[in-house]
N, CA, C and O atoms as a CHARMM CRD file, in Angstrom:
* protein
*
  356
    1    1 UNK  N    -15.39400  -7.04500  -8.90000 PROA 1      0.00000
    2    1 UNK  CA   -16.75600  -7.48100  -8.99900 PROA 1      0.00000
    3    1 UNK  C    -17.31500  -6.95600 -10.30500 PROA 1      0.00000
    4    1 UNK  O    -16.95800  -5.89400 -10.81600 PROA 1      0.00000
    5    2 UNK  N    -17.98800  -7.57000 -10.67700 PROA 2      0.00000
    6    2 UNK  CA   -18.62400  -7.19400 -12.30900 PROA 2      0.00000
    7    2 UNK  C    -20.40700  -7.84200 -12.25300 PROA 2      0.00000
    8    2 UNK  O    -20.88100  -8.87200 -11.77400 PROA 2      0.00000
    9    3 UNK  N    -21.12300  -6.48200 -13.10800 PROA 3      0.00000
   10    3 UNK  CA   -22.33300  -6.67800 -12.73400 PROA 3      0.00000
   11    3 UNK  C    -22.65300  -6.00300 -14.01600 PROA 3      0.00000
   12    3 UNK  O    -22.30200  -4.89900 -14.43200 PROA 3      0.00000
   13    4 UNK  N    -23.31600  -6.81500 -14.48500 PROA 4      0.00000
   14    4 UNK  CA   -23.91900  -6.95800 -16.74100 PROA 4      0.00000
   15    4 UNK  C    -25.15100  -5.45900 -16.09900 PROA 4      0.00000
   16    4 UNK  O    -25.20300  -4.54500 -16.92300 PROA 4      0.00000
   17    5 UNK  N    -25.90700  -5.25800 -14.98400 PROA 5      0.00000
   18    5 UNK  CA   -27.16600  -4.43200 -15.28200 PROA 5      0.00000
   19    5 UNK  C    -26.39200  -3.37200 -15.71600 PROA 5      0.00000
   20    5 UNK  O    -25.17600  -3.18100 -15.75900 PROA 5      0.00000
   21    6 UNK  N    -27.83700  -2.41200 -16.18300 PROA 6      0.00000
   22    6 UNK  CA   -27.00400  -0.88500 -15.86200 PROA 6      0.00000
   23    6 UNK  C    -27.62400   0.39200 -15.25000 PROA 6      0.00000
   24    6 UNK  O    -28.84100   0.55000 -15.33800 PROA 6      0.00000
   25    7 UNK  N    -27.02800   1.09800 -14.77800 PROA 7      0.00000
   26    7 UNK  CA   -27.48800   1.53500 -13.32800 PROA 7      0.00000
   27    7 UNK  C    -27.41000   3.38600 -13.87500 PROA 7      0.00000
   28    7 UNK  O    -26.65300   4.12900 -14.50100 PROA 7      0.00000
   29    8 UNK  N    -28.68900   3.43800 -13.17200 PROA 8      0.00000
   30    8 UNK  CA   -28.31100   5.49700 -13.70500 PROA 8      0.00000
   31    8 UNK  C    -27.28300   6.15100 -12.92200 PROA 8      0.00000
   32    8 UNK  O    -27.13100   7.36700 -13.04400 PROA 8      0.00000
   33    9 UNK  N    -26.73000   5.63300 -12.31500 PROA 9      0.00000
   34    9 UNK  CA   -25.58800   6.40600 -11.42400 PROA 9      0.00000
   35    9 UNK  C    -24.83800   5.41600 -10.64000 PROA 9      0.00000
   36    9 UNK  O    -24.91100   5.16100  -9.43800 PROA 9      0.00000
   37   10 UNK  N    -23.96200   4.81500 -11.73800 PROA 10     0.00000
   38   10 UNK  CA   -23.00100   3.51300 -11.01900 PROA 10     0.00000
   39   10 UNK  C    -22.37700   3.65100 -10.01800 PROA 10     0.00000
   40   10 UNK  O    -22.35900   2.64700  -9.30700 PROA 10     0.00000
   41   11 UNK  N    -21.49800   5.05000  -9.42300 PROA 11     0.00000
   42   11 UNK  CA   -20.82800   5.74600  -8.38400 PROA 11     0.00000
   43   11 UNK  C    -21.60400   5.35500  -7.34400 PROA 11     0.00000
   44   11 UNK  O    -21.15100   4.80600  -6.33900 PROA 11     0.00000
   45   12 UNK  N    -23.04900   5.67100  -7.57400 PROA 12     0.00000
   46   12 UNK  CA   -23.45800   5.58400  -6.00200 PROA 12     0.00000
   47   12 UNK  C    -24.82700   4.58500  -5.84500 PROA 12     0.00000
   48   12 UNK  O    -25.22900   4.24500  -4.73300 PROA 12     0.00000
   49   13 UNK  N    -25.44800   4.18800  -7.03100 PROA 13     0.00000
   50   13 UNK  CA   -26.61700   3.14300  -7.19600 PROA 13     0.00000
   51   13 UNK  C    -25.94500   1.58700  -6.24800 PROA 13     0.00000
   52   13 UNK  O    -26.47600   1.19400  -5.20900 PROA 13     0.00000
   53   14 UNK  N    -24.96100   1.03800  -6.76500 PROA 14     0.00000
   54   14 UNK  CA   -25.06900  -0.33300  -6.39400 PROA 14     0.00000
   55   14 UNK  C    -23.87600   0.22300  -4.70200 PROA 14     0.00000
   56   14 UNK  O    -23.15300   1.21400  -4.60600 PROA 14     0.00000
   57   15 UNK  N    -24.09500  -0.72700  -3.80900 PROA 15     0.00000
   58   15 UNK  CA   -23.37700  -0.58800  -3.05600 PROA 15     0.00000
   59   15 UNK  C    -22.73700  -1.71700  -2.51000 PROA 15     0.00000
   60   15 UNK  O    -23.37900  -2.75100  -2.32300 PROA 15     0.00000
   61   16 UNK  N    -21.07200  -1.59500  -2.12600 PROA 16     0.00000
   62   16 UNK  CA   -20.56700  -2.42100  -1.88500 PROA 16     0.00000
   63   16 UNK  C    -19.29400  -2.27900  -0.59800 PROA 16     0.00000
   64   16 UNK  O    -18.30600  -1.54900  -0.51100 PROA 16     0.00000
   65   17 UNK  N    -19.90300  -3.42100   0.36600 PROA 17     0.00000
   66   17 UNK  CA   -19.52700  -3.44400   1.51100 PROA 17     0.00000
   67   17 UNK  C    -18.75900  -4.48400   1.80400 PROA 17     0.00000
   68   17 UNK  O    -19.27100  -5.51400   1.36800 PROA 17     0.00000
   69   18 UNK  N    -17.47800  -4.71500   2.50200 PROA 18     0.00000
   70   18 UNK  CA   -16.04800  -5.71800   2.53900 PROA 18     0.00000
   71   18 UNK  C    -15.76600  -4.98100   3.94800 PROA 18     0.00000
   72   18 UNK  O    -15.69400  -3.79800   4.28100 PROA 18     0.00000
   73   19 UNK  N    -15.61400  -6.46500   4.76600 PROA 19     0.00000
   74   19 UNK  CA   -15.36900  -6.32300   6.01800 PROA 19     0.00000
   75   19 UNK  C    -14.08500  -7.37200   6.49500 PROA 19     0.00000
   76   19 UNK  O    -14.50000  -8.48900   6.80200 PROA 19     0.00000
   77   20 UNK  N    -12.59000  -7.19300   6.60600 PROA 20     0.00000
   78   20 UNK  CA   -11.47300  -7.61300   6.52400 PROA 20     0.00000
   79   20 UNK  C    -10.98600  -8.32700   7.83800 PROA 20     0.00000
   80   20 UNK  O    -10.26200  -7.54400   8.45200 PROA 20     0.00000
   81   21 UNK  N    -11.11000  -9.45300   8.45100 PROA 21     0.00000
   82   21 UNK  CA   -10.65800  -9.44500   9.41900 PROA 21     0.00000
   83   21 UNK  C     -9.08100 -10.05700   9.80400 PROA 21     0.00000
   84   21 UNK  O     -8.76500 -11.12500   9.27900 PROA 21     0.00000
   85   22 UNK  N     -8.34800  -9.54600  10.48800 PROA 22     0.00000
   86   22 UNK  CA    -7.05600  -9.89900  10.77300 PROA 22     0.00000
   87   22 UNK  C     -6.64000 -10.71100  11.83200 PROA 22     0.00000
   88   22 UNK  O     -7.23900 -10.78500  12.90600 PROA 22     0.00000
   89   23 UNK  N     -5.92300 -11.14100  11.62900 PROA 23     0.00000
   90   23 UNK  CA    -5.36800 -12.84700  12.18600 PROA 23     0.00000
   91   23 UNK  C     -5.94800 -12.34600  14.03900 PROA 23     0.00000
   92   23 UNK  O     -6.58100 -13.13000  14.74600 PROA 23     0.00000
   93   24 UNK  N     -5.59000 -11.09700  14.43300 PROA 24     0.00000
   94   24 UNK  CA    -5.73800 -10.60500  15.65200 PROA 24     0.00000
   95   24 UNK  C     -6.93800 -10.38100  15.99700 PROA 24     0.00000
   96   24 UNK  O     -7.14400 -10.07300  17.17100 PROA 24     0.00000
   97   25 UNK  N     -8.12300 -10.48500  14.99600 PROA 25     0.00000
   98   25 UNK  CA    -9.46900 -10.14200  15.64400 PROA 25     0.00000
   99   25 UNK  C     -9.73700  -8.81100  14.97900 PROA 25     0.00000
  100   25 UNK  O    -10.92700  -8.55200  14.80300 PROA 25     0.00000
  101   26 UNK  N     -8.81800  -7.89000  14.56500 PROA 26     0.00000
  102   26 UNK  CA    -9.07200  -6.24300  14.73800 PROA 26     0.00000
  103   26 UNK  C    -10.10000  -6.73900  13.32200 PROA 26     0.00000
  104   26 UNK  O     -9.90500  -7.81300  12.75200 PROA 26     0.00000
  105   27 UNK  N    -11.36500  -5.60800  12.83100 PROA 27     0.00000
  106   27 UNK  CA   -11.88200  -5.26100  11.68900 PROA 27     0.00000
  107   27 UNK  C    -11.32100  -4.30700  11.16400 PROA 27     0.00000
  108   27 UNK  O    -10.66600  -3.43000  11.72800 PROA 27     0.00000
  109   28 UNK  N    -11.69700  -4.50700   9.33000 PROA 28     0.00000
  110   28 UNK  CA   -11.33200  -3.50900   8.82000 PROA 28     0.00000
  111   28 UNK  C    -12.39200  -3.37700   8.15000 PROA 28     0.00000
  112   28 UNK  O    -12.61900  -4.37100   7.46000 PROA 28     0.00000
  113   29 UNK  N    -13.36400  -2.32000   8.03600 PROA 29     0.00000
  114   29 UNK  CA   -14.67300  -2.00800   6.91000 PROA 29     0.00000
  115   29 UNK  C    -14.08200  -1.13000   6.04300 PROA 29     0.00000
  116   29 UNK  O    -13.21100  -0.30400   6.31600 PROA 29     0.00000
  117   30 UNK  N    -14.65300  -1.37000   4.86400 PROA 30     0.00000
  118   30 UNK  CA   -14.38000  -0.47800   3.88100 PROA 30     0.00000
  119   30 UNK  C    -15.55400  -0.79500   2.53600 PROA 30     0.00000
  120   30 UNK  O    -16.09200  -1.87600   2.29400 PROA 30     0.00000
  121   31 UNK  N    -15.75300   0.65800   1.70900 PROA 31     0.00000
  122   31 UNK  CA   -16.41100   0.29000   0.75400 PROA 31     0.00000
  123   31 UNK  C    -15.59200   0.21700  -0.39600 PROA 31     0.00000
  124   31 UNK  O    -14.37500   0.27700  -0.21700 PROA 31     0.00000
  125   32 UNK  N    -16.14000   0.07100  -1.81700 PROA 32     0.00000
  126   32 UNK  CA   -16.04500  -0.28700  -3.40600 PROA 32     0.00000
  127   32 UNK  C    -15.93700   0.96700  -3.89100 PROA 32     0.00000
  128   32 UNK  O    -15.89100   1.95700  -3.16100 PROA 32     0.00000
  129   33 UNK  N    -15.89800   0.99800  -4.96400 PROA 33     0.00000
  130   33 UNK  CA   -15.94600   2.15800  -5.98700 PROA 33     0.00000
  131   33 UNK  C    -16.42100   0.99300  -7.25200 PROA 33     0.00000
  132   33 UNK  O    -16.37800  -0.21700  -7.47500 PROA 33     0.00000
  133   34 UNK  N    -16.87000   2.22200  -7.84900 PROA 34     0.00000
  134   34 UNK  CA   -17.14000   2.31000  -9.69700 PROA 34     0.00000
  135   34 UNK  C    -15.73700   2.23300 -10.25000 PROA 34     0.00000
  136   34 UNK  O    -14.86300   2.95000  -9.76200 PROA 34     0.00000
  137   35 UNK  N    -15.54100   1.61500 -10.98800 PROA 35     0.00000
  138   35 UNK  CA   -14.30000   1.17200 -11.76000 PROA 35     0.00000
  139   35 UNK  C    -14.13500   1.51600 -13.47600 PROA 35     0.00000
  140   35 UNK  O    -13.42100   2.12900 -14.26900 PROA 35     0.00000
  141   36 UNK  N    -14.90600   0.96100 -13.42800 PROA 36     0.00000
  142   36 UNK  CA   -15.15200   1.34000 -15.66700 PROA 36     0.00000
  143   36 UNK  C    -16.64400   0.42600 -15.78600 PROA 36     0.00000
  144   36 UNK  O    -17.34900  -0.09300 -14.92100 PROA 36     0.00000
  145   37 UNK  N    -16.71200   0.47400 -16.73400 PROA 37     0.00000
  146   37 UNK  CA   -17.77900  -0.76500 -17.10100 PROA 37     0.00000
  147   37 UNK  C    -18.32400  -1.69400 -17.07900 PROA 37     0.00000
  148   37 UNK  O    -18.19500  -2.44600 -18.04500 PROA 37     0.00000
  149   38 UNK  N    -19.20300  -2.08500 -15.94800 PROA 38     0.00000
  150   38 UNK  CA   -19.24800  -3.21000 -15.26700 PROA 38     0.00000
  151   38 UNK  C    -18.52400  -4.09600 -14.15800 PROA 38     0.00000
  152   38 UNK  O    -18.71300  -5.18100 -13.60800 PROA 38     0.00000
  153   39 UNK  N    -17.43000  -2.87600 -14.11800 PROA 39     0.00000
  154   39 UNK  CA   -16.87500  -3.26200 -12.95200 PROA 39     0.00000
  155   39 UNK  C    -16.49600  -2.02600 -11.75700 PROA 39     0.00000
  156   39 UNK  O    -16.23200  -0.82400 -11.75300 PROA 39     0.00000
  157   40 UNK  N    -16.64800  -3.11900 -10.79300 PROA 40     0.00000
  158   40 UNK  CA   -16.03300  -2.48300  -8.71600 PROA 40     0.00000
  159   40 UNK  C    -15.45400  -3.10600  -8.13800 PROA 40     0.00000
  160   40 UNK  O    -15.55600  -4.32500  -8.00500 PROA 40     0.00000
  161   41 UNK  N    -14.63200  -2.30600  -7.61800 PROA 41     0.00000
  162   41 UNK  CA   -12.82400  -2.79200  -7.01000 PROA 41     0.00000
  163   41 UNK  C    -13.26900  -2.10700  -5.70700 PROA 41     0.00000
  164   41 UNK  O    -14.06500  -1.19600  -5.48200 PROA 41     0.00000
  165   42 UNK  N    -12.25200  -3.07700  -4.70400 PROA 42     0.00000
  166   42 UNK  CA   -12.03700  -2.27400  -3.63900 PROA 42     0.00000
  167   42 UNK  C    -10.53700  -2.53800  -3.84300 PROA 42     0.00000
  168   42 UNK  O     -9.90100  -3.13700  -4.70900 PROA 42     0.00000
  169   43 UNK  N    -10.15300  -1.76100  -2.54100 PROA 43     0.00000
  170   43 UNK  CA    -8.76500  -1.99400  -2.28000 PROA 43     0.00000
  171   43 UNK  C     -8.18600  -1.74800  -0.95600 PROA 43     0.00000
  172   43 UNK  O     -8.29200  -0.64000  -0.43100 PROA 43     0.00000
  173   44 UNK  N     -7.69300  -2.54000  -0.49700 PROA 44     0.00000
  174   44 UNK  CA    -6.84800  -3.06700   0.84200 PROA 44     0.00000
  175   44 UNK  C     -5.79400  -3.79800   1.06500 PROA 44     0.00000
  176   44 UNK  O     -5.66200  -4.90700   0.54900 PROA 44     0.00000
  177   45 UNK  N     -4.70100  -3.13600   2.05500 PROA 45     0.00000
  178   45 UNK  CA    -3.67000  -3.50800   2.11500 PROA 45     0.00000
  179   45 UNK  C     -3.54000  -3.89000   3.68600 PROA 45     0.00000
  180   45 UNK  O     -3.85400  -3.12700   4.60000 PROA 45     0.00000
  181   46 UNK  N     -3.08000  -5.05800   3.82700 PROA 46     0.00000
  182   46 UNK  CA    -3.27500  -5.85000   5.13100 PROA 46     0.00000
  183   46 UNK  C     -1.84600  -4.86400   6.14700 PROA 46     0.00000
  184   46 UNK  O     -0.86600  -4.31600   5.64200 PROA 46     0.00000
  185   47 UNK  N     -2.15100  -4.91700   7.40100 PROA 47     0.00000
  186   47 UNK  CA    -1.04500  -4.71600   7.92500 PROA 47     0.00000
  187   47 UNK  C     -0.84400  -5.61700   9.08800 PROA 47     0.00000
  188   47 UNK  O     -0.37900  -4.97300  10.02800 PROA 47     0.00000
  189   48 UNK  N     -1.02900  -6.91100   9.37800 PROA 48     0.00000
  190   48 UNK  CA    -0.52000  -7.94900   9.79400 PROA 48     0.00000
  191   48 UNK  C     -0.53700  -9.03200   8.80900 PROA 48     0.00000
  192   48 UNK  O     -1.40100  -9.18100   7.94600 PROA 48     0.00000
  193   49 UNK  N      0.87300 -10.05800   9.08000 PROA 49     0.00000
  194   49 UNK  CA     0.85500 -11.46200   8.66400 PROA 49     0.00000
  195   49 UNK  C      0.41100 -12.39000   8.96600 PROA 49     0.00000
  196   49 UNK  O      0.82800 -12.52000  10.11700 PROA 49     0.00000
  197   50 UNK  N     -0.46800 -13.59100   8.65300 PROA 50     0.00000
  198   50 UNK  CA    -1.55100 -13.90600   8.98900 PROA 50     0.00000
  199   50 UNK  C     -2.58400 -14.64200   8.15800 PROA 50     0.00000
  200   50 UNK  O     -2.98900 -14.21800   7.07600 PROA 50     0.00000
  201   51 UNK  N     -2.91300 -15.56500   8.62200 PROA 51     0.00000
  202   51 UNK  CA    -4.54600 -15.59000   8.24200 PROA 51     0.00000
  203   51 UNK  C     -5.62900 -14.79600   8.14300 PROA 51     0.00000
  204   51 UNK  O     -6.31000 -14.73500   9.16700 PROA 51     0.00000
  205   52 UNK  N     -5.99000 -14.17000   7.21700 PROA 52     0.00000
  206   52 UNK  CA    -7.21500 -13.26900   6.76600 PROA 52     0.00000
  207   52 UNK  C     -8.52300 -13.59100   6.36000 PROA 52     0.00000
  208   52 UNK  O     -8.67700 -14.41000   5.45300 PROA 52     0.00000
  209   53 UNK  N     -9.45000 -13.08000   6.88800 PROA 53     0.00000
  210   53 UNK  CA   -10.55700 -13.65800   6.68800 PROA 53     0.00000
  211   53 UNK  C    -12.03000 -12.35700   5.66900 PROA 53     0.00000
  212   53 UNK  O    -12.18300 -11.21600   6.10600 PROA 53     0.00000
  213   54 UNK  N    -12.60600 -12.69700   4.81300 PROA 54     0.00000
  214   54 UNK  CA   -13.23500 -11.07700   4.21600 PROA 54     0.00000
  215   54 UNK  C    -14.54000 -11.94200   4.35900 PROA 54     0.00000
  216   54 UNK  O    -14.80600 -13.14100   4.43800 PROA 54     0.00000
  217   55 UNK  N    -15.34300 -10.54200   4.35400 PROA 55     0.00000
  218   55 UNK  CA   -16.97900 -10.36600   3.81000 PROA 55     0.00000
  219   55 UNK  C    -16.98400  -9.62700   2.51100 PROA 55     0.00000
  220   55 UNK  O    -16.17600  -8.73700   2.24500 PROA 55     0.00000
  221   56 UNK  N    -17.70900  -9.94200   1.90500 PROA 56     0.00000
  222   56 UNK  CA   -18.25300  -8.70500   0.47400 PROA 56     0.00000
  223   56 UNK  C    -19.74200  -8.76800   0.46100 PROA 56     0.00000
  224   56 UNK  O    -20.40000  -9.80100   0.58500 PROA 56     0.00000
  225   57 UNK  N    -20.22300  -7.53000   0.29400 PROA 57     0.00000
  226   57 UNK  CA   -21.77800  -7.92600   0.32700 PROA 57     0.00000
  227   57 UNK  C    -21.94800  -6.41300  -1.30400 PROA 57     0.00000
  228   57 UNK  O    -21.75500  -5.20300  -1.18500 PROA 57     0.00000
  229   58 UNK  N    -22.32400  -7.13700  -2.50400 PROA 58     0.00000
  230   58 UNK  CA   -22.80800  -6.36100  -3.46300 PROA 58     0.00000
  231   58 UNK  C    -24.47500  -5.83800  -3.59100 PROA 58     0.00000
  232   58 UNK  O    -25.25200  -6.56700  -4.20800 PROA 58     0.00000
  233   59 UNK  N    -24.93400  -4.64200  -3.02500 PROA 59     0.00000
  234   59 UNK  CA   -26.35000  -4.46600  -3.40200 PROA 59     0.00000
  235   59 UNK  C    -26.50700  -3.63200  -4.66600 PROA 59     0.00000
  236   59 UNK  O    -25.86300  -2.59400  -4.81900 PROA 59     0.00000
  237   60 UNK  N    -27.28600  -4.04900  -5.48500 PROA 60     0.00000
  238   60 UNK  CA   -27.39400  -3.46500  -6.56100 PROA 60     0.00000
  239   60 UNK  C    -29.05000  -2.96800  -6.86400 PROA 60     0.00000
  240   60 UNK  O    -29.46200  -2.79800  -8.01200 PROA 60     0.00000
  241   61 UNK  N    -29.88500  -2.77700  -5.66700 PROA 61     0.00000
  242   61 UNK  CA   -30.95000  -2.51400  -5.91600 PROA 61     0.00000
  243   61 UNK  C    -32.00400  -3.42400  -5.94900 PROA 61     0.00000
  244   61 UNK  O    -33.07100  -3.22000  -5.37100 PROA 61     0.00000
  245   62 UNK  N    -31.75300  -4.40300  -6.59200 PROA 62     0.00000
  246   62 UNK  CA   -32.77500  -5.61700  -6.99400 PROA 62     0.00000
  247   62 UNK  C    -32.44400  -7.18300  -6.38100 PROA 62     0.00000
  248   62 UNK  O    -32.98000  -8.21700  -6.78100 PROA 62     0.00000
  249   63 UNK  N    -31.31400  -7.06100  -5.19400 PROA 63     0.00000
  250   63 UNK  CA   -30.89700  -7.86000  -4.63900 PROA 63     0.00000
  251   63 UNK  C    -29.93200  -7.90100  -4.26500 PROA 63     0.00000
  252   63 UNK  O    -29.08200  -7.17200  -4.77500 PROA 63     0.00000
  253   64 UNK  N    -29.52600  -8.94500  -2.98400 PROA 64     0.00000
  254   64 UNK  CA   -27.75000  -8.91500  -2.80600 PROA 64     0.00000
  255   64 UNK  C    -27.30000  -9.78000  -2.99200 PROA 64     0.00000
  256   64 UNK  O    -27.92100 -10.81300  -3.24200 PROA 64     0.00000
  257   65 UNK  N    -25.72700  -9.66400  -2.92700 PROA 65     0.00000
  258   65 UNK  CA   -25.08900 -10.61400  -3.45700 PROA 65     0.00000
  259   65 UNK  C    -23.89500 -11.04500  -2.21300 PROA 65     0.00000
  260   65 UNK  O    -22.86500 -10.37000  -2.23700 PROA 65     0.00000
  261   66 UNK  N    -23.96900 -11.79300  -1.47700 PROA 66     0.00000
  262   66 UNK  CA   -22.72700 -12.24800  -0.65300 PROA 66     0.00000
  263   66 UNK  C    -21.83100 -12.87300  -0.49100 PROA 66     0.00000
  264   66 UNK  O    -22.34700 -13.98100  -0.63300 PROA 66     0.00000
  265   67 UNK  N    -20.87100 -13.04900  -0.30200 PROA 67     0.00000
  266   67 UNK  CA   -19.46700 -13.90700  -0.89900 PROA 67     0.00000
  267   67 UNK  C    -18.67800 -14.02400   0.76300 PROA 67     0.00000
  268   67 UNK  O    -19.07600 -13.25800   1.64000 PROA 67     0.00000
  269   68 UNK  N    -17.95900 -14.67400   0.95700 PROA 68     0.00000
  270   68 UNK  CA   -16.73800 -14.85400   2.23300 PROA 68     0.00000
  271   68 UNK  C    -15.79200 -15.55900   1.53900 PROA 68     0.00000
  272   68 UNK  O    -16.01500 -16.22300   0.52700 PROA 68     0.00000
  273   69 UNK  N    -14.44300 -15.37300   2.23400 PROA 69     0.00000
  274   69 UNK  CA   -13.29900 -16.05800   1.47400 PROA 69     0.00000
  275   69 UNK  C    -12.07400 -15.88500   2.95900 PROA 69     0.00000
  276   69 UNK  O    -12.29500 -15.33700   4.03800 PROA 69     0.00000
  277   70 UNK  N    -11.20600 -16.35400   2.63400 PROA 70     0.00000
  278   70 UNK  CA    -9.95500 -16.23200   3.13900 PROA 70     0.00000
  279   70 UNK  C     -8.94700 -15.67700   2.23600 PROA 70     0.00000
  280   70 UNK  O     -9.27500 -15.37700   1.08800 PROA 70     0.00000
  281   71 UNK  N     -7.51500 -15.48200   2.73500 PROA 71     0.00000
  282   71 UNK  CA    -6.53600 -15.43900   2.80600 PROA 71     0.00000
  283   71 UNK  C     -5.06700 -15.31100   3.46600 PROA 71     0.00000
  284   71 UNK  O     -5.06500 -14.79100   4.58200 PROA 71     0.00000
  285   72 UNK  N     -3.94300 -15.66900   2.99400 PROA 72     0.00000
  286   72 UNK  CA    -2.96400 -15.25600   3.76600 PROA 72     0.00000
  287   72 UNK  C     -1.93900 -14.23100   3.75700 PROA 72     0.00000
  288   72 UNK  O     -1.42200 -14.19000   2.64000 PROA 72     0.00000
  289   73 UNK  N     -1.55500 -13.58100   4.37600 PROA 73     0.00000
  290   73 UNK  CA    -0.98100 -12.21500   4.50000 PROA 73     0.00000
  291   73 UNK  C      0.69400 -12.83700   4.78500 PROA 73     0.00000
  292   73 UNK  O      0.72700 -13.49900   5.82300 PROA 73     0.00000
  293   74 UNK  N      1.65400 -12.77100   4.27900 PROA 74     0.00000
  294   74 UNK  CA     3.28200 -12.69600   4.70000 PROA 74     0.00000
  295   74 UNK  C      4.18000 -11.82100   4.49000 PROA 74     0.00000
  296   74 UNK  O      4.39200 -11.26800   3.41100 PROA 74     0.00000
  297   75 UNK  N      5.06300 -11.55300   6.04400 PROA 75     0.00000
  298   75 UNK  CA     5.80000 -10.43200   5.77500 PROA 75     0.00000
  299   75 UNK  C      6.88200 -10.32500   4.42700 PROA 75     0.00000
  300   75 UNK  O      7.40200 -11.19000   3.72200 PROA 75     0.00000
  301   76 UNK  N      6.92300  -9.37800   4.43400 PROA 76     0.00000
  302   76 UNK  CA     7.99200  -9.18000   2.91400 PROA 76     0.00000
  303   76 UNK  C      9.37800  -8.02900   2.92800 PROA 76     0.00000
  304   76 UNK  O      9.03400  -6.95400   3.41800 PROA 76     0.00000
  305   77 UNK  N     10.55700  -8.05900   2.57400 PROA 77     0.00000
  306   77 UNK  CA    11.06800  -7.64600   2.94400 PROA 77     0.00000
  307   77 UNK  C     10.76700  -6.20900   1.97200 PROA 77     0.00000
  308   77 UNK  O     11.37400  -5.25300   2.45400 PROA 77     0.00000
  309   78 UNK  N     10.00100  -5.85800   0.76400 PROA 78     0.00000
  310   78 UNK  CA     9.50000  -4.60500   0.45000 PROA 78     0.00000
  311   78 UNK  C      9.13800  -3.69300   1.00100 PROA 78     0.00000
  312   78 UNK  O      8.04900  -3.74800   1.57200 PROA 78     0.00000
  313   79 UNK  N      9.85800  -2.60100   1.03200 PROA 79     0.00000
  314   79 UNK  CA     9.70200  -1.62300   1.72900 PROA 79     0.00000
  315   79 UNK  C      8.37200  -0.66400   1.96400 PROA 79     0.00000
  316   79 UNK  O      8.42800   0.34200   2.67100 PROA 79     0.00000
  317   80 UNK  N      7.11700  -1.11800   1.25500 PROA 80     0.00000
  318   80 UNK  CA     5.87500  -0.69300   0.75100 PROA 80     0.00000
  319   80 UNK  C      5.79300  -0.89100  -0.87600 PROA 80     0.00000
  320   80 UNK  O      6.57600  -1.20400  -1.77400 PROA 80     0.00000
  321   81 UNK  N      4.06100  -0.44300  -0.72500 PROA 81     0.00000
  322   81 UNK  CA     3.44500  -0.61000  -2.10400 PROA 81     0.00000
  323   81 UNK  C      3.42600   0.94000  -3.20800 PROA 81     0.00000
  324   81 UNK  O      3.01400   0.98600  -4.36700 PROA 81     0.00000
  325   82 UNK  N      3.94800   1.96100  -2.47500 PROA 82     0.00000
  326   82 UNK  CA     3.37100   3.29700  -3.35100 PROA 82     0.00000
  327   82 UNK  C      5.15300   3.50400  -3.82200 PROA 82     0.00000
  328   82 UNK  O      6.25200   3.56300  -3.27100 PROA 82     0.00000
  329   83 UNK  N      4.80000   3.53700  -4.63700 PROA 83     0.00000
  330   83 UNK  CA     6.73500   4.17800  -4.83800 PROA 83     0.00000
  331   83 UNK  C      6.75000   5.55800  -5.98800 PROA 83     0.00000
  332   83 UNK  O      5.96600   5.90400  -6.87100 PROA 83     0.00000
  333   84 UNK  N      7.72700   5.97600  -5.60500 PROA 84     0.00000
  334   84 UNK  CA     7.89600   7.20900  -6.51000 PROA 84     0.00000
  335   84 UNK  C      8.34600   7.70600  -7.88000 PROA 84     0.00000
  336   84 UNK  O      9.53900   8.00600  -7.86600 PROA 84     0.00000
  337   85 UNK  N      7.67000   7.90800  -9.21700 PROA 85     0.00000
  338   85 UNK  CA     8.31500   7.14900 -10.57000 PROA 85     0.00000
  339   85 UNK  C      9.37000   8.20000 -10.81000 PROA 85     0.00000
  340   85 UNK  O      8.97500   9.33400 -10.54100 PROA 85     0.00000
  341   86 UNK  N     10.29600   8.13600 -11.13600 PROA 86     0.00000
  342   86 UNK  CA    11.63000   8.63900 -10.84500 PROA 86     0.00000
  343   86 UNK  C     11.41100   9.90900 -11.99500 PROA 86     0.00000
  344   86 UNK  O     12.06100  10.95500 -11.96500 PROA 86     0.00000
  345   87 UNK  N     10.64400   9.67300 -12.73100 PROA 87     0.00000
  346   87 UNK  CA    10.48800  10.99600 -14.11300 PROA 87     0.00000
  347   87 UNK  C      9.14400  11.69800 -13.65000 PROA 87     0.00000
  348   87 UNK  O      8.36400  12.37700 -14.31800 PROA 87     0.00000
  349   88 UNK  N      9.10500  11.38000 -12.47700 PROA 88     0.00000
  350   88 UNK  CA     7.95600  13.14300 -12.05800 PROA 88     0.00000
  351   88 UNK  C      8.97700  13.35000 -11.15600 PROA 88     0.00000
  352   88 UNK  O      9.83300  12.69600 -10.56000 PROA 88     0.00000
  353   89 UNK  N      8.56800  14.55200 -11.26700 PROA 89     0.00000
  354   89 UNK  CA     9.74900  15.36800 -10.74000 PROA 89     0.00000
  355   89 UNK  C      9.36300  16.56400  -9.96900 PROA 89     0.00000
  356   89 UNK  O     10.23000  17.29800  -9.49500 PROA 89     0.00000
């Protein structure tokens, strides 16, 4: 998400709320972070395959901003997303 104002305390001024739902019904809430400069990321990693469904709601003080979307989730034979870089040691 990217937002041109600028805010005295980007960390915690604008707030941003994403609500994940999975093919099964279960929720997942989670918030955003401050990213760099004009921008906020969230991040989520599905754990069913599936049809996915999100909320995002951006408040930045002077209004909100709401969005919905889909997606689809498929199993993979990758063993996960975090891996270990072989030169830390």
């Amino acid at each position: 998400m990217t937002n041109t104002e600028t805010f005295a305390n980007p960390w915690e001024d604008p707030v941003i709320d994403a609500v994940f739902t999975a093919p099964s019904g279960v929720t997942n809430a989670l918030g955003g972070f401050y990213f760099g400069t004009n921008t906020w990321k969230l991040r989520f990693a599905p754990r069913e395959a599936g049809s996915w469904t999100r909320t995002l709601s951006f408040n930045d003080g002077s209004g909100v901003f709401n969005t919905d979307g889909s997606f689809t989730c498929s199993n993979s034979r990758n063993i996960g997303f975090l891996r270990r870089n072989p030169t830390n040691v």
